[in-house]
N, C-alpha and C positions, 0 to 999 in steps of 0.2 A: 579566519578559519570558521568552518561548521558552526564549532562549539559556542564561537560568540553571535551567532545569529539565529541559534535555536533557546525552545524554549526544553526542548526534549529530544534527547536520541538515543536510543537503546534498543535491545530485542527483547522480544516479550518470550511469553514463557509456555512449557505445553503440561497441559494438567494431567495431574495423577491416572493412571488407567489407560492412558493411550487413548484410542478410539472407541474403547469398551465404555466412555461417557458421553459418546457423543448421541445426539436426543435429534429426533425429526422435527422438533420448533423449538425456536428458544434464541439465545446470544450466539452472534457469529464466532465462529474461529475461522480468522482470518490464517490459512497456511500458507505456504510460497507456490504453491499449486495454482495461487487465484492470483498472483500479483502477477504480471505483463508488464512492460514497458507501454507506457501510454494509456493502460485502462486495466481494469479491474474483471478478474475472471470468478463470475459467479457457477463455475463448474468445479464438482464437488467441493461448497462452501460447505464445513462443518456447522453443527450449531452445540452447545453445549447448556448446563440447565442455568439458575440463577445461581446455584449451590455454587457451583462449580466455577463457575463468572467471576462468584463474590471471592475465590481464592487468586485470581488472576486480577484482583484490582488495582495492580501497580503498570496493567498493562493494557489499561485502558483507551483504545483508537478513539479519538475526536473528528468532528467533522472538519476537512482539509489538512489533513496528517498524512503526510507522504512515508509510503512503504516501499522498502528495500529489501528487496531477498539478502541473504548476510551468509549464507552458507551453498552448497554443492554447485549440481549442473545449473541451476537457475542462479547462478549469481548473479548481484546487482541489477536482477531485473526490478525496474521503479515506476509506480506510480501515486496517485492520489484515491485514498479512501472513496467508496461512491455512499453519499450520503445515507440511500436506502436499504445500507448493510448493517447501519446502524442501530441499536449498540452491538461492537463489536470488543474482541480481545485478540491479538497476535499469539500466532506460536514460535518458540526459540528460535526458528529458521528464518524469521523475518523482523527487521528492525522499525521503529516509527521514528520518525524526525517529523517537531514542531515546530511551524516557524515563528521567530517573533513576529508582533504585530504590525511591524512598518516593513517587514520582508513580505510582498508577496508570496505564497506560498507556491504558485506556479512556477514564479521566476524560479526558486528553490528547485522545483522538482522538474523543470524543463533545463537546468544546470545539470543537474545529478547523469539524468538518463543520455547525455551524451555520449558517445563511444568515445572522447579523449577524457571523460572522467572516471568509466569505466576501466579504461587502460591504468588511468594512473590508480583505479586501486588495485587492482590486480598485480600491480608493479611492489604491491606489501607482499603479497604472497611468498613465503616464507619455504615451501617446497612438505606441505602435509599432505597426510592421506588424502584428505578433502578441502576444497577449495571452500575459503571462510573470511570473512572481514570481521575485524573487530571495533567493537562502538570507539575505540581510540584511535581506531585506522578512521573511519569517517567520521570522526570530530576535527581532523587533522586537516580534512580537504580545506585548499584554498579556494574561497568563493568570492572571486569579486565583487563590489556593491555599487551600482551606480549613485547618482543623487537622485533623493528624497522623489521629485517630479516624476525624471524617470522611469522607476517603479511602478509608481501611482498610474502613470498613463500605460505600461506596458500589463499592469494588472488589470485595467479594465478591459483591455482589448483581449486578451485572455480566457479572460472570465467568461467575456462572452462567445468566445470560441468553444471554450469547453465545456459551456451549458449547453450547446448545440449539438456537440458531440455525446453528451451524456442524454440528451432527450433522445438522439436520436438511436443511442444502444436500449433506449429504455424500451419504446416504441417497438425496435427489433426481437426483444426479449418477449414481450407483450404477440407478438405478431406470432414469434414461431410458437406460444403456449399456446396460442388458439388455433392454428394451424396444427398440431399434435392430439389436439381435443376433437378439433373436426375428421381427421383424418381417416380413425377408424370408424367413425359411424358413415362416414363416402362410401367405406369399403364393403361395409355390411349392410 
């Protein structure tokens, strides 16, 4: 199960005030707005102060901690924390699962975001107002574990697929800022 190959799974939490805290630099809050399946949406990323961080420190994102929407129309959409979000915090709408040290954490999170594990959690769904998973509903998933080797070889090759993938969003992000900074002085 989940529960015996994480170090941590749970939703994190949304600070007092709503958005009437949220500050133009500072700590991220990560909401369900920014998780995707496969990648990390840095549109409308909140950020919130240190005040505010320091009430949220049971819910603290690490680097390679996979996020799960846990609640509405974005359910179970999953991916992996992108390093330069860092340091962040989740809000209630999104859960962090951490894997132990000898799980890959991609195997982990390339498990989760399949559409036959999304089925089966949705198959908890209970018939509420709103569509919700709870940290016992996905501590419960069954997750097979190959051996040790396995792993080890299907996390290298991984890794370095999704360093690839992640340079290559970085670069993009990078391109369309300078692209939006040249634009108007073209124009004028």
């Amino acid at each position: 199960k989940l529960v015996e190959i994480t170090n941590k799974s749970g939703s994190g939490a949304t600070p007092r005030g709503g958005s009437q805290v949220y500050v133009d630099e500072g700590i991220s809050l990560i909401r369900s707005q920014n998780v995707y399946d496969y990648q990390f949406s840095w549109d409308g990323l909140a950020r919130i102060t240190e005040e505010t961080a320091e009430q949220l420190r049971n819910v603290v994102v690490e680097q390679n901690d996979i996020l799960v929407n846990i609640t509405g129309d974005s359910i179970l959409r999953t991916c992996v924390v992108e390093p330069a979000v860092l340091p962040a915090r989740v809000s209630q709408h999104v859960a962090i699962i951490r894997a132990i040290p000898k799980i890959p954490y991609r195997y982990l999170h390339l498990y989760l975001v399949q559409p036959q594990m999304k089925s089966f959690l949705l198959g908890f769904d209970t018939g509420g107002t709103r569509k919700a998973v709870t940290k016992g509903q996905l501590e419960s998933v069954p997750i097979p574990v190959p051996s040790e080797a396995i792993l080890f070889h299907f996390g290298k090759i991984a890794d370095l697929l999704f360093e690839r993938i992640n340079a290559n969003l970085a670069e993009s992000r990078a391109l369309s800022s300078t692209r939006d900074a040249l634009l108007p002085k073209l124009l004028s």
